[in-house]
N, C-alpha and C positions, 0 to 999 in steps of 0.2 A: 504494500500500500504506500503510495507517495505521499509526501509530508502534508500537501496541498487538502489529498484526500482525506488524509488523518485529521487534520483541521478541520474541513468541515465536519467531519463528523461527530468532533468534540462538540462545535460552536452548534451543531444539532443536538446533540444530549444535553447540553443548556441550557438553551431555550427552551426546550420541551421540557425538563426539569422546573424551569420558572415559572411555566402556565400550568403543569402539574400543580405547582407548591401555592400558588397566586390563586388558584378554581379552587382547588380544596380545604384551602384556611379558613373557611368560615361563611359568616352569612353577613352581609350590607343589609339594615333596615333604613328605611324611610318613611320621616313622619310622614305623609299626607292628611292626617286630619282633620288640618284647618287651622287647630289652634296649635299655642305653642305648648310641647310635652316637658312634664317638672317628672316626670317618673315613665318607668314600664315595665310590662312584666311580664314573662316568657315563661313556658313550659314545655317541658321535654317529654320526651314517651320513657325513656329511661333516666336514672339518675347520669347525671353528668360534673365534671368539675370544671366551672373557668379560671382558665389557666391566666389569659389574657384578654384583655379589653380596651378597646380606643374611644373615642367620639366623646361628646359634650358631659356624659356621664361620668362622674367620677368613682361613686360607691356602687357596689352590689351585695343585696344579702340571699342567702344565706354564703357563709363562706365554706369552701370545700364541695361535696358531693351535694347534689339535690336534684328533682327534677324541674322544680322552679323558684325562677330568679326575680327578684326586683331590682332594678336597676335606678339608680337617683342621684343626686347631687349636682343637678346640672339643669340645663335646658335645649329643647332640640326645634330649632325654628322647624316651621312649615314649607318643607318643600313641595314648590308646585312642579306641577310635571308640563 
């Protein structure tokens, strides 16, 4: 295999490693409704733990394993679509 070809094939295992790891990290919500959200709160079919969290939210309880989460300290304007 020549180098050129070896390269692309790395620079294809990466890329597709990064849409792999980018599609399956998780779930994007958005408010749509209306007003602006001071809390939310999700449920799972199984218990889960979150590991990690981003967006306007700061707290979440319960901590550790559960199947549902409230999410608070923060505010999520209204996106419209």
């Amino acid at each position: 295999m020549s180098k050129r070809t070896f390269g692309c094939v790395v620079v294809l295992f990466w890329i597709t490693s990064f849409v792999v790891v980018v599609t399956q990290a998780g779930e994007v919500f958005m408010n749509d409704t209306g007003e602006v959200a001071k809390a939310f709160h999700i449920a799972f079919s199984e218990p889960i733990e979150i590991t990690n969290f981003g967006g306007p939210f700061t707290d979440h309880e319960p901590l550790g394993q559960a199947s549902e989460f409230v999410f608070s300290g923060g505010e999520a304007q209204y996106w419209a679509r």
